[in-house]
C-alpha positions in Angstrom: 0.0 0.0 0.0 1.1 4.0 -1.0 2.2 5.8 1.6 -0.6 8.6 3.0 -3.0 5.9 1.0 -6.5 4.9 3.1 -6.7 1.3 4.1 -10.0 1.3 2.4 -8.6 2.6 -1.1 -8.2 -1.3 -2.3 -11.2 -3.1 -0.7 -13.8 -2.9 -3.0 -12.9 -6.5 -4.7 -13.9 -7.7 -1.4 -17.1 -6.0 -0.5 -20.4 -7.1 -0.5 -23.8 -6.6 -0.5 -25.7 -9.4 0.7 -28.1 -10.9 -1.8 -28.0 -7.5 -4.3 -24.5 -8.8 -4.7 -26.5 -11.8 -6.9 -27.4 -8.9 -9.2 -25.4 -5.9 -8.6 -21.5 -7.7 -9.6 -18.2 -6.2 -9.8 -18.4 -6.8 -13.6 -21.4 -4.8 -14.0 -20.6 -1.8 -11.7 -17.1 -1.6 -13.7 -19.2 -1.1 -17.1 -21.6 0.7 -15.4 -18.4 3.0 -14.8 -16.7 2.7 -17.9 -19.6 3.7 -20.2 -19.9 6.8 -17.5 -16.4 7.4 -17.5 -15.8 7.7 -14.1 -12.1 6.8 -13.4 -10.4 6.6 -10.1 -8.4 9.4 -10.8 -7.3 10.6 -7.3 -4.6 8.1 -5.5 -5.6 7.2 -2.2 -9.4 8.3 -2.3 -12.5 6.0 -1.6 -12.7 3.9 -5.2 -15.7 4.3 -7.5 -16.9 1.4 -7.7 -16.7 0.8 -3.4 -18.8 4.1 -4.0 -21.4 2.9 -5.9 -21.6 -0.2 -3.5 -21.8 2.2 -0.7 -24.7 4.2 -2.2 -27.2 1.3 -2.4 -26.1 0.6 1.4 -27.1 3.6 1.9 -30.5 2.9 0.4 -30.8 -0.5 2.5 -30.1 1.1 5.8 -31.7 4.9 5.7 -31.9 4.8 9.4 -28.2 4.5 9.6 -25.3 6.7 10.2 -22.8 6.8 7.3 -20.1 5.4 9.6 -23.0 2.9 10.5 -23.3 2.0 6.9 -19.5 1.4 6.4 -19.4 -0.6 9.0 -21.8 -2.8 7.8 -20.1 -3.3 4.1 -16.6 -4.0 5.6 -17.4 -5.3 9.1 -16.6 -8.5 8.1 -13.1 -7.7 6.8 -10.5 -8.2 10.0 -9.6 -4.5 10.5 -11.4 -2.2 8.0 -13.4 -1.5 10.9 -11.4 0.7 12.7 -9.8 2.5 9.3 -13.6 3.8 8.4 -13.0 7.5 6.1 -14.3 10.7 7.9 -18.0 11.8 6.4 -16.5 15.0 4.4 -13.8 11.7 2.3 -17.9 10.3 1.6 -19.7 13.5 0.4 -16.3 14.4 -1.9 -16.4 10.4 -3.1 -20.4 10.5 -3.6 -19.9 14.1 -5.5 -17.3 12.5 -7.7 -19.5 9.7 -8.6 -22.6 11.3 -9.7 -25.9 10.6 -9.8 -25.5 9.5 -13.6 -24.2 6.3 -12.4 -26.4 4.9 -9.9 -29.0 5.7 -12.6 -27.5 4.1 -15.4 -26.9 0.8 -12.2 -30.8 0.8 -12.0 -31.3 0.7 -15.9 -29.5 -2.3 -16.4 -31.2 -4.3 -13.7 -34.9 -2.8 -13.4 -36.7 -5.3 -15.2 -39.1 -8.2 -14.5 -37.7 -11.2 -12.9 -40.9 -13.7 -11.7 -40.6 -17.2 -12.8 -43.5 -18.4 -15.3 -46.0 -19.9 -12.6 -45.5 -17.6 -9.4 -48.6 -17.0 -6.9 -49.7 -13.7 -7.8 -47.3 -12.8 -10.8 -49.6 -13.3 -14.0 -52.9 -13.0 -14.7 -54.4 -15.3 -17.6 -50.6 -15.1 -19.7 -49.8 -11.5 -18.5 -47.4 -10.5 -16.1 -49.4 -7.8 -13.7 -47.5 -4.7 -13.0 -48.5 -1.9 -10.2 -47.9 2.0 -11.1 -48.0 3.8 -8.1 -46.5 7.3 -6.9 -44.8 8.4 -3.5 -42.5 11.7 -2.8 -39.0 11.1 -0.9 -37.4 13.6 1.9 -34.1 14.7 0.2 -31.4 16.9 2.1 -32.5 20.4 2.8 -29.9 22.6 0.1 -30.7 25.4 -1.5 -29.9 23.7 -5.1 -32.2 20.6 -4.1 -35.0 23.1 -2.9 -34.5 24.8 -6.3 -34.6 21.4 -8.3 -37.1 19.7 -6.4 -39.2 22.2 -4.1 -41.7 20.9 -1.3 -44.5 21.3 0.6 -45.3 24.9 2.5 -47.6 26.7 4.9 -50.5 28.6 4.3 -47.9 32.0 3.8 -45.9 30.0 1.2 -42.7 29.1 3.6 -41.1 26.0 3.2 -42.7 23.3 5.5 -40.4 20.3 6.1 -37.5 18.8 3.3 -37.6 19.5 -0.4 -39.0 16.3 -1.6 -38.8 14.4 -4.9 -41.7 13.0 -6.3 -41.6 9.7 -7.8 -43.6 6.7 -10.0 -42.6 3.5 -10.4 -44.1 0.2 -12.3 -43.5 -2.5 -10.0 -43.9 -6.3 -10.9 -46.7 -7.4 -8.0 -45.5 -11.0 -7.5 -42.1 -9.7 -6.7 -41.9 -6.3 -6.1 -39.0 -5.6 -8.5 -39.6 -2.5 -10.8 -39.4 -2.3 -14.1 -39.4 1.3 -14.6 -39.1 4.7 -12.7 -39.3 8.4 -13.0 -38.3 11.0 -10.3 -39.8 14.6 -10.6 -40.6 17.5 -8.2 -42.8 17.9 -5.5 -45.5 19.5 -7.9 -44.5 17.3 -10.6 -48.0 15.2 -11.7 -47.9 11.9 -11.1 -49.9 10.7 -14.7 -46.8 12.5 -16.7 -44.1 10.7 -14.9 -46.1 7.7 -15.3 -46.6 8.2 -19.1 -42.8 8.2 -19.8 -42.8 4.7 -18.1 -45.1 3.3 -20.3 -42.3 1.5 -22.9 -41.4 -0.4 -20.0 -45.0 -1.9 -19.3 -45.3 -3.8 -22.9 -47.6 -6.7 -22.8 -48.3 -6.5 -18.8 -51.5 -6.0 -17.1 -50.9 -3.2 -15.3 -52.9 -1.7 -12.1 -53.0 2.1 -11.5 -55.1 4.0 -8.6 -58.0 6.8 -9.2 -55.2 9.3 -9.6 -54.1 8.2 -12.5 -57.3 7.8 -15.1 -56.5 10.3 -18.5 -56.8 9.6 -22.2 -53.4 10.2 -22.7 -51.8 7.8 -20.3 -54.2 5.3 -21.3 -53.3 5.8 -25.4 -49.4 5.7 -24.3 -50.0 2.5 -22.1 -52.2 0.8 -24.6 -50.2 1.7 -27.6 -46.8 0.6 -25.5 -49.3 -3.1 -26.0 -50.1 -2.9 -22.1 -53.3 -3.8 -20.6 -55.1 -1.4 -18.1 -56.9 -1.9 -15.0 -57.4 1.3 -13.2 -59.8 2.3 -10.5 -61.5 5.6 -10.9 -64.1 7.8 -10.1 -67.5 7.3 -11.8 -67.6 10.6 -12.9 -64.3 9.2 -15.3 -66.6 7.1 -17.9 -70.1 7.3 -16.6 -72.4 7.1 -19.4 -73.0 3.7 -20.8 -72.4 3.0 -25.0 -73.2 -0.3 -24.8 -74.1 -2.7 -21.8 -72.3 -6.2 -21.8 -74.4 -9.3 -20.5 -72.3 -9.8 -17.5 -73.6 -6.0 -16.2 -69.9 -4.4 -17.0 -70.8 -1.3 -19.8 -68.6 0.5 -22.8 -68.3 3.8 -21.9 -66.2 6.7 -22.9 -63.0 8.0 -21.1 -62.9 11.9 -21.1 -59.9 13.9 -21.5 -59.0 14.7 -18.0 -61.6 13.4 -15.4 -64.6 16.1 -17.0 -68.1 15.1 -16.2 -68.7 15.1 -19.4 -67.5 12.6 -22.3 -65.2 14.1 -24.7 -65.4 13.2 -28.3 -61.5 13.1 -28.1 -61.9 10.5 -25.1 -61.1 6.2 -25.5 -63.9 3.7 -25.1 -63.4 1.6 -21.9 -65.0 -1.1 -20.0 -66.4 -0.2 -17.0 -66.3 -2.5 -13.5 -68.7 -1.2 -10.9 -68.5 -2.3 -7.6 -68.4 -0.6 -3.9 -65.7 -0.4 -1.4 -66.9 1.2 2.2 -70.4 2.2 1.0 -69.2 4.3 -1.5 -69.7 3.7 -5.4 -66.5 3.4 -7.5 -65.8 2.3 -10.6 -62.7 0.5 -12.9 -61.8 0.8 -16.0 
């Protein structure tokens, strides 16, 4: 080892990260890197690829102090455990690195993974795939309040972190996603999910009332997905056509109007009630 170099500068051959290590390998963090050009440049400072390693740890164990963290990827390593880098070597390392790779990590993996067969996978052939939204705390900076703002009072002051909104599709029978898009607090949920649709081809694909909108339903339909969405009855509430097994045809306005649109999709429409209250699918 270098003189002045940390012990940790050489150990990232030897971490691990449980069972992500299954799917997150050495060889594919070093492409991952490669294609991103990210070089370990700087003798003696934390390596990129212990980095990116070290960022989904972070991710596993949000509760945890970044020490905390470290110790758990190199506890096991006789020691590494007493050598762990002050936090200011892991905010330079973590700067260095980028967001563009951790990204481009998530791309390569994020697709679906259930065996043909699984309990609660697949749905008459289909694989059935869950879009569903939910906003993240991210540190309080003035460039991250800029990018991302957050929630505030009734005078218009900030209230809490900037937060990041974001939509995922998510395979049901295993939880992995498939696809993801990160916006702003006041980003709407429908548009992030509309860029996801390419990743939804040929799945049945659930979505919640606040989702319903011609346009997500042409890009998810088009993409050769099939939609089950709940909604509001307001969404498609005047029957075309009435099927024998009491489900109607009924068409989808633009944005949730009361009234049909000409410029709207015909739908099937499930009634049912939840609570005592009337809702509807689509």
């Amino acid at each position: 080892m270098m003189l002045g170099m940390h012990p940790w500068a050489g150990l990232s051959d030897d971490v691990r990260l449980g069972v992500l290590t299954e799917w997150v390998t050495a060889d594919l963090v070093d492409e991952v890197l490669a294609e991103c050009g990210k070089r370990d440049k700087k003798p003696g400072a934390l390596p990129a690829r212990f980095m990116v390693c070290y960022v989904l740890a972070l991710a596993l164990f949000q509760q945890d102090s970044y020490d905390d963290v470290a110790e758990n990827l190199v506890g096991a390593l006789e020691g590494m455990d007493e050598a762990i880098p002050d936090k200011s070597s892991f905010t330079r390392a973590r700067q260095r690195l980028g967001a563009g790779v951790i990204e481009a990590v998530f791309r390569r993996l994020a697709r679906p993974v259930a065996p043909a067969g699984l309990d609660g996978a697949f749905y008459r052939g289909m694989r059935v795939a869950a879009v569903d939204g939910f906003v993240l705390d991210v540190a309080d900076t003035p460039v991250n309040r800029a990018a991302f703002g957050g929630p505030a009072d009734a005078k218009g002051q900030p209230a809490g972190f900037p937060q990041a909104r974001v939509v995922t599709v998510t395979e049901t029978g295993t939880h992995s996603s498939t696809g993801a898009r990160v916006g702003g607090f006041r980003a709407e949920e429908p548009e992030l999910a509309i860029a996801m649709a390419g990743s939804a081809a040929g799945m049945l694909v659930i979505m919640d009332r606040g989702f319903p909108g011609v346009a997500l339903w042409k890009a998810y339909t088009q993409a050769r997905a099939h939609l089950l969405i709940r909604a509001r009855s307001s969404v498609a509430r005047r029957p075309v056509k009435v099927l024998d097994d009491g489900t109607y045809l009924a068409r989808m306005n633009l944005a949730g109007q009361k009234g049909a649109h000409p410029g709207g999709v015909l739908v099937r429409v499930i009634e049912y009630r939840a609570g005592g209250a009337r809702s509807s699918g689509c």
